[in-house]
Backbone bond lengths (Angstrom), bond angles and torsions (degrees), N, CA, C in turn:
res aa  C-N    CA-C-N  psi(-1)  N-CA   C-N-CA  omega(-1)  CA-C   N-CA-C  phi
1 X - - - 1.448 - - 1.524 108.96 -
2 X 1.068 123.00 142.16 1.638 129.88 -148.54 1.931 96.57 -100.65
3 X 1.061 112.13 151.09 1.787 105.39 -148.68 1.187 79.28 -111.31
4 X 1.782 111.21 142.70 1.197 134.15 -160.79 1.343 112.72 -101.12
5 X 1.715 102.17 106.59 1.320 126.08 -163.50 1.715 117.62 -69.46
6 X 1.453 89.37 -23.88 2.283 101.68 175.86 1.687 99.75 -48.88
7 X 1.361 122.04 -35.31 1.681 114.70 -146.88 1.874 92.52 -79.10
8 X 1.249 101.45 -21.93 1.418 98.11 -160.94 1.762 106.16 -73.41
9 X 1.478 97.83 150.26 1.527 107.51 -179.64 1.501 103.31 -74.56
10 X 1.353 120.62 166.47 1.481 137.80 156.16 1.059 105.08 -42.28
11 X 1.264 135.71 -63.99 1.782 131.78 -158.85 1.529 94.26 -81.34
12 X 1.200 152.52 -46.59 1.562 148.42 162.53 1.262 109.15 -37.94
13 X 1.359 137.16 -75.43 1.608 126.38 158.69 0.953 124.42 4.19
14 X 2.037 108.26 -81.69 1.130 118.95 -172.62 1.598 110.63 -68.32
15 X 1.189 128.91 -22.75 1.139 134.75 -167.44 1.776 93.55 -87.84
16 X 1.011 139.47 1.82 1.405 154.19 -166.15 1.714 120.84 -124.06
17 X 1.186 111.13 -31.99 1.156 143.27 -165.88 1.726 93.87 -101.62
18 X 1.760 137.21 -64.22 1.116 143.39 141.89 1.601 114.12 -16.02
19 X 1.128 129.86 -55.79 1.490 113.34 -171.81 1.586 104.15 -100.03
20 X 1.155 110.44 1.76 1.893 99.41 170.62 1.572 101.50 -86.13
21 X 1.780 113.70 -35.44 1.264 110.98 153.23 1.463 139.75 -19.84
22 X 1.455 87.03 -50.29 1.464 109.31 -154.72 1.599 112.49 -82.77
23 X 1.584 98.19 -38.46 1.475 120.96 176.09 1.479 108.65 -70.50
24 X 1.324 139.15 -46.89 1.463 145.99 138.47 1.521 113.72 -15.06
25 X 1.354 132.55 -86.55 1.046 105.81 -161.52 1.577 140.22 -78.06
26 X 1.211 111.51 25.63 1.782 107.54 167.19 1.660 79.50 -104.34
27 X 0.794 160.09 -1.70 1.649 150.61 166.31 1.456 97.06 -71.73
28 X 1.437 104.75 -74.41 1.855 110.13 172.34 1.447 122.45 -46.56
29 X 1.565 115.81 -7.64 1.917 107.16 169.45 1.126 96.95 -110.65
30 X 1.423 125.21 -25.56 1.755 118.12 176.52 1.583 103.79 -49.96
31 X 1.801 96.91 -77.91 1.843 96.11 166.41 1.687 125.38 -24.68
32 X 1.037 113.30 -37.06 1.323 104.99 -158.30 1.923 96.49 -99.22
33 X 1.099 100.00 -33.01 2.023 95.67 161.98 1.209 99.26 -67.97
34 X 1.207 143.94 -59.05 1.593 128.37 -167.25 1.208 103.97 -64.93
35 X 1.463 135.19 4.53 1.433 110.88 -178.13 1.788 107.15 -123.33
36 X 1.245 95.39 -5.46 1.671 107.60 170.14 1.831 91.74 -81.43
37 X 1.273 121.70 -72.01 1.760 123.10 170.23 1.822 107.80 -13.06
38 X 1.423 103.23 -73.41 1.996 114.35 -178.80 1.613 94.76 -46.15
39 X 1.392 116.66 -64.01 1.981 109.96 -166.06 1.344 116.01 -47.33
40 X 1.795 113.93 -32.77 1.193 123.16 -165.95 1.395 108.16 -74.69
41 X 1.664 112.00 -61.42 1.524 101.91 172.36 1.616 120.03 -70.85
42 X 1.369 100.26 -3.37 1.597 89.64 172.74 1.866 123.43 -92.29
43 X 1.152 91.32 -4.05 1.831 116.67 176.12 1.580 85.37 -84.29
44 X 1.513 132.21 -75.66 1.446 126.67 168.43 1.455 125.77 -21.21
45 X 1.355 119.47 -48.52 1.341 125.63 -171.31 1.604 104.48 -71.39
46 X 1.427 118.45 -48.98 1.453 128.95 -172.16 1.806 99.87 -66.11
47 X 1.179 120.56 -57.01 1.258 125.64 172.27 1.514 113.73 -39.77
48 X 0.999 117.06 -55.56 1.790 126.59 161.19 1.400 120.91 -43.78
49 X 1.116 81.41 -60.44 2.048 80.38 -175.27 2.185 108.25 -91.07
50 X 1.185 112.87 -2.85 2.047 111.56 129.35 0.463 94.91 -39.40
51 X 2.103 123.78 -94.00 1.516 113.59 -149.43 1.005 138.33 -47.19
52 X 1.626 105.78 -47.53 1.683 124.99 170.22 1.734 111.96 -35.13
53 X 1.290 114.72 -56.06 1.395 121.54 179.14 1.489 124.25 -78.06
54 X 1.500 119.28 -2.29 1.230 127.14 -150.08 2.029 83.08 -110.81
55 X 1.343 93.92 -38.23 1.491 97.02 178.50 1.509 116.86 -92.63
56 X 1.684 123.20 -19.28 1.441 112.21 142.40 1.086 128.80 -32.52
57 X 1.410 106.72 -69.03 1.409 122.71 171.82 1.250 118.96 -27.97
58 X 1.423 113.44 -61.89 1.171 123.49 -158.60 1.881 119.39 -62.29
59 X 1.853 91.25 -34.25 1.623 122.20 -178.25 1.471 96.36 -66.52
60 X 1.124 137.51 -55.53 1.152 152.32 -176.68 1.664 103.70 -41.55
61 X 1.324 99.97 -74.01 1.473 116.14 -157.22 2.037 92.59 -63.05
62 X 1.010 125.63 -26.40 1.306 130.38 -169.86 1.785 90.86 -92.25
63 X 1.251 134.23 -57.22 1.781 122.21 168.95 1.263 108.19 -45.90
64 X 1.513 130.73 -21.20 1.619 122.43 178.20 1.441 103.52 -79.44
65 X 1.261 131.55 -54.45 1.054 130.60 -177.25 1.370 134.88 -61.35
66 X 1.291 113.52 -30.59 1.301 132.64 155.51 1.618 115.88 -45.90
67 X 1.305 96.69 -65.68 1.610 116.38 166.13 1.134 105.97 113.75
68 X 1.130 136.36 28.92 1.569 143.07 134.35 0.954 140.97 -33.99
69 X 2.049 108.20 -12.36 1.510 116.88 170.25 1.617 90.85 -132.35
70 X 1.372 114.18 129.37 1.467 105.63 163.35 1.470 130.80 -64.92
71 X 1.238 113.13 155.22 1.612 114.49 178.45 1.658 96.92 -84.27
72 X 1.565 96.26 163.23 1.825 98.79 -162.22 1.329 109.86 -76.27
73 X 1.248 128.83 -26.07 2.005 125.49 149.29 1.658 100.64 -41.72
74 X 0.930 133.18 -68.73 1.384 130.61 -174.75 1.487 107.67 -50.56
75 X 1.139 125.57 -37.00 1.573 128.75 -154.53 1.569 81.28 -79.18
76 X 1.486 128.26 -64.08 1.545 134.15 -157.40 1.425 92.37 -68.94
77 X 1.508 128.27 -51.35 1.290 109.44 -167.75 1.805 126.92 -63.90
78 X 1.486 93.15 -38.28 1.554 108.41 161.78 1.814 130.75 -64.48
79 X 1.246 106.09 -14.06 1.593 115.24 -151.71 1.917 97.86 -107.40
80 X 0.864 116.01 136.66 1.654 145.90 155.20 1.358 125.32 -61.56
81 X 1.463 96.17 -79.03 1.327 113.01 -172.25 1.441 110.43 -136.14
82 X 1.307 129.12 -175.20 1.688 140.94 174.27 1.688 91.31 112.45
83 X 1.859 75.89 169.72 1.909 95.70 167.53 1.677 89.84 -86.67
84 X 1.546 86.53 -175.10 1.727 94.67 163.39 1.474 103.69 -106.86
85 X 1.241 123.76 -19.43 2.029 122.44 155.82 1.362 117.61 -27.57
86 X 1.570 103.03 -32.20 1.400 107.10 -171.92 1.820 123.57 -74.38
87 X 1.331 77.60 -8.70 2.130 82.36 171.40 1.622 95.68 -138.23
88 X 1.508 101.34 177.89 1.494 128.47 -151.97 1.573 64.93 -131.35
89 X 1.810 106.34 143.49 1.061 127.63 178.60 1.538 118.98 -134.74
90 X 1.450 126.62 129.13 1.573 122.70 -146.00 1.645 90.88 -129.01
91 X 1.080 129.72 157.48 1.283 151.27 125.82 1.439 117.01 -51.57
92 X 1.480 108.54 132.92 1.332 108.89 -177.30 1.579 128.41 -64.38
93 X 1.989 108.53 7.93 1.387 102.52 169.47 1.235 87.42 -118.79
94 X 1.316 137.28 33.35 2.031 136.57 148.27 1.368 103.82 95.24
95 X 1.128 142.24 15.96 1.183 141.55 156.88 1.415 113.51 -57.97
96 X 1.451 122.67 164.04 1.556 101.94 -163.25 1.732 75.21 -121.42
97 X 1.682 109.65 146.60 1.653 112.83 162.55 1.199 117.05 -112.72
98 X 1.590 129.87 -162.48 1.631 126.61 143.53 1.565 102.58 -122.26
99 X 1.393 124.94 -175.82 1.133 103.30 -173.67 1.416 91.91 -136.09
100 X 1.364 121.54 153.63 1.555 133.43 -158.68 1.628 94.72 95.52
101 X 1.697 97.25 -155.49 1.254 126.85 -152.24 1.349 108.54 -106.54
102 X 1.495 117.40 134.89 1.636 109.94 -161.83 1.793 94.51 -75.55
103 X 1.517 86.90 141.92 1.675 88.47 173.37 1.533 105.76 114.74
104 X 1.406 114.42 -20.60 1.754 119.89 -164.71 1.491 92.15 -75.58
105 X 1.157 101.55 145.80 1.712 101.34 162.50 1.769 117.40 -65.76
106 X 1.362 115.14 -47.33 1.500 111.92 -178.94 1.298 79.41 -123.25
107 X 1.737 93.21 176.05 1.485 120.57 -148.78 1.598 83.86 -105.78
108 X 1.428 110.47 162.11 1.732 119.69 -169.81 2.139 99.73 -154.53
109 X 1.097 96.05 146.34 1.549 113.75 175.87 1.407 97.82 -103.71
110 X 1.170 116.83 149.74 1.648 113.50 -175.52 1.917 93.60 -121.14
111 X 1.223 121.74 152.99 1.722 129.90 -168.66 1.294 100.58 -139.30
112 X 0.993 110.64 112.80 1.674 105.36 164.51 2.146 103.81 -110.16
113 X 1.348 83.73 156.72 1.807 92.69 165.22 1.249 111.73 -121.65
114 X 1.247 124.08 46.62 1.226 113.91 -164.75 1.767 138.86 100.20
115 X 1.308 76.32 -53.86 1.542 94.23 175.49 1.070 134.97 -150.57
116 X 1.196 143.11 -47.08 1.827 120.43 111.67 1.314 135.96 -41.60
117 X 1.444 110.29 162.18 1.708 110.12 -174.71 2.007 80.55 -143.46
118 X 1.232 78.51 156.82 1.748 124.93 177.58 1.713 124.95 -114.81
119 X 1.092 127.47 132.19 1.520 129.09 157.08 1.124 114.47 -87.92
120 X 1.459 124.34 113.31 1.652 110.15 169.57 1.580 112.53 -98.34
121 X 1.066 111.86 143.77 1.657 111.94 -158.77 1.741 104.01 -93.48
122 X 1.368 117.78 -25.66 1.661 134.55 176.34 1.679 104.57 -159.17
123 X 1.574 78.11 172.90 1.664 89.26 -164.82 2.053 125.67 -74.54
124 X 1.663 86.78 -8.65 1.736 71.45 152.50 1.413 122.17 -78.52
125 X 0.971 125.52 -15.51 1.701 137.69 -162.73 1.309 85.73 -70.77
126 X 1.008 113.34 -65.08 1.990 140.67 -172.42 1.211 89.78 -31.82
127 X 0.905 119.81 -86.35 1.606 144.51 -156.80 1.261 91.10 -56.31
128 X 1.183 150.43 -43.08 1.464 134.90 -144.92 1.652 90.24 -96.39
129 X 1.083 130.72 -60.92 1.224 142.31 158.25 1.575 105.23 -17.39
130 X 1.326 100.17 -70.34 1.807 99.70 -166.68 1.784 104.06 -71.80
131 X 1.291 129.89 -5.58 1.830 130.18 167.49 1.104 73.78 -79.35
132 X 1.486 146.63 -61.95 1.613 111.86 -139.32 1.434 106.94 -107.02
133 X 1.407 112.50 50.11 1.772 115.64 159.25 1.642 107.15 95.67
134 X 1.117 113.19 -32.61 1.758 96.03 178.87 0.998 117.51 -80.09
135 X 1.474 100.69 144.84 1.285 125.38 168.57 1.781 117.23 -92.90
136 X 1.431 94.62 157.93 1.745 112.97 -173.41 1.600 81.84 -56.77
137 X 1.700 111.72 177.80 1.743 134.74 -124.27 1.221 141.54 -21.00
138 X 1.249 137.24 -116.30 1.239 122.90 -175.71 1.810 108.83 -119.00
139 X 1.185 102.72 -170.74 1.514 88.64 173.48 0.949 118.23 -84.31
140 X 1.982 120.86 138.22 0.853 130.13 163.31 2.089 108.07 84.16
141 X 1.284 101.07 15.96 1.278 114.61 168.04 1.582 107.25 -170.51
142 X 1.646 98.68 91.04 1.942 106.09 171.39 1.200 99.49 -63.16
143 X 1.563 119.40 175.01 0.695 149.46 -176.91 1.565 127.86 103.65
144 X 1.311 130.89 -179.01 1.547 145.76 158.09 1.248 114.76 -78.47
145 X 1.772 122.78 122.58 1.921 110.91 168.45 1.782 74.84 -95.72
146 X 1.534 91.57 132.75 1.548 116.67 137.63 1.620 119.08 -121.00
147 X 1.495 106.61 171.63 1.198 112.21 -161.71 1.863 92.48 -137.05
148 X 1.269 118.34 168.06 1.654 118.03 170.27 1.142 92.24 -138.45
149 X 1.949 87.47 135.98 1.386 105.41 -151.20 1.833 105.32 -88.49
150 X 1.303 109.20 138.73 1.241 113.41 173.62 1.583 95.10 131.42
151 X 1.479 117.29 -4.49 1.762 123.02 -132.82 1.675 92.73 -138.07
152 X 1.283 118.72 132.26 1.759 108.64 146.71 0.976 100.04 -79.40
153 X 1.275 151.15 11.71 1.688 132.78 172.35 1.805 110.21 -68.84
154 X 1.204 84.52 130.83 1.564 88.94 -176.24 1.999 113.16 -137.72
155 X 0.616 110.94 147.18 1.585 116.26 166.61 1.850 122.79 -161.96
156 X 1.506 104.90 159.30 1.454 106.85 176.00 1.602 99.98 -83.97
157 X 1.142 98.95 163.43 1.746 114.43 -171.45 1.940 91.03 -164.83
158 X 1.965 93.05 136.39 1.376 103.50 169.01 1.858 114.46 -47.51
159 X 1.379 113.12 147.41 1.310 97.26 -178.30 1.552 113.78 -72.83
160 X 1.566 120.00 -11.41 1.348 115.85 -173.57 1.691 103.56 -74.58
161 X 1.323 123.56 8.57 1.393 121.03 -152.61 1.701 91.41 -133.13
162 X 1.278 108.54 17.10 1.648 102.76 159.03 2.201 101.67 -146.40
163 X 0.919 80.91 137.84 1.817 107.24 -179.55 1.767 125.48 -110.37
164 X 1.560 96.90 113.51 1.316 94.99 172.85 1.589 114.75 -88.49
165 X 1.689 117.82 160.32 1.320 124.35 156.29 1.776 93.26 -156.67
166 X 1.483 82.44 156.68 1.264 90.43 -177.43 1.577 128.51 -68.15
167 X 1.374 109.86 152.89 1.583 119.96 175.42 1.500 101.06 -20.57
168 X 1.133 123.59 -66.07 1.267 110.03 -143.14 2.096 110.45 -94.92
169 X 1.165 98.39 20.88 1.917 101.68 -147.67 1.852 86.11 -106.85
170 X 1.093 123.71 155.95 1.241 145.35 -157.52 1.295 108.15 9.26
C-alpha cells in the first residue's frame, strides 16, 4: 500500500524530493555517457556504410564505362524479350532511376515516330517499336523520362546516359 504522502510536512517533501534527486543523477550521467558512446559508434557506422556506397558507386560507374552494362538504346536494340523490372537502371554518374513517370506502377520506354508516341511496357514492345523506325521519347523531345524512385523528380536524359544491369548484378 503506497505511503500517504498528505501527512508529510513541506520541509520532508522537499527533503524527500532532494534525495530522489540525489539518487538520479549518477544514473542521469551514466545515461548520458552511454548515449554520447551509441552517437559515436553510430557516427562510425554511417561513416562506413558512405564509404561502402561511395565505392559502389564508384565500381558501378567504372562497369558502365567499361561497358559491361548496356546503355538502354543498346538494351532495346539488343533485347527480345523481358520486363524492364528485370534490371536496375543508373545514370551515367551511378545514381540509380526508374524509367517512365514517377507514380507508374511498372516502368515504360516512351517511342515516338515523329508524330505519335507509344509506351512500351517491356522489351519486346521495345524492340518491336524500335524494327519499325521509332526512336526513344516523344516528339520533338529524344530521349528517356526517368524518375528517382522515392522522388517526383523526374527528367529526360539522352538514352546513352542511362544503363541497364540486371536485378541482381553489383
Amino acid at each position: 500500500m503506497p505511503e500517504d504522502l498528505a501527512s508529510l510536512t513541506e520541509e520532508e517533501l522537499e527533503h524527500r524530493v532532494a534525495g530522489v534527486r540525489a539518487q538520479m543523477k549518477p544514473l542521469e550521467e551514466q545515461l548520458g555517457a552511454l548515449r554520447t558512446q551509441r552517437d559515436v559508434l553510430l557516427t562510425e557506422k554511417r561513416r562506413r556504410e558512405r564509404g561502402a556506397h561511395r565505392e559502389a558507386r564508384a565500381e558501378l560507374k567504372s562497369a558502365m564505362k567499361e561497358g559491361r552494362f548496356p546503355n538502354v538504346a543498346q538494351l532495346v536494340e539488343g533485347s527480345r524479350e523481358g520486363s524492364l523490372d528485370d534490371f536496375v537502371f543508373n545514370l551515367k554518374t551511378g545514381g540509380e532511376v526508374r524509367l517512365g513517370f514517377p507514380g507508374a506502377r511498372a516502368q515504360t520506354l516512351a517511342f515516338t515516330d515523329g508524330a505519335q508516341a507509344a509506351q512500351a511496357k517491356d522489351l519486346a514492345e521495345a524492340a518491336r517499336l524500335y524494327e519499325a523506325g521509332w526512336e526513344l521519347g516523344s516528339p520533338g523531345r529524344p530521349g528517356v523520362r526517368v524518375h528517382f524512385p522515392g522522388t517526383r523528380q523526374e527528367r529526360l536524359v539522352p538514352a546513352d546516359e542511362v544503363f541497364a544491369r540486371p536485378s541482381g548484378s553489383c
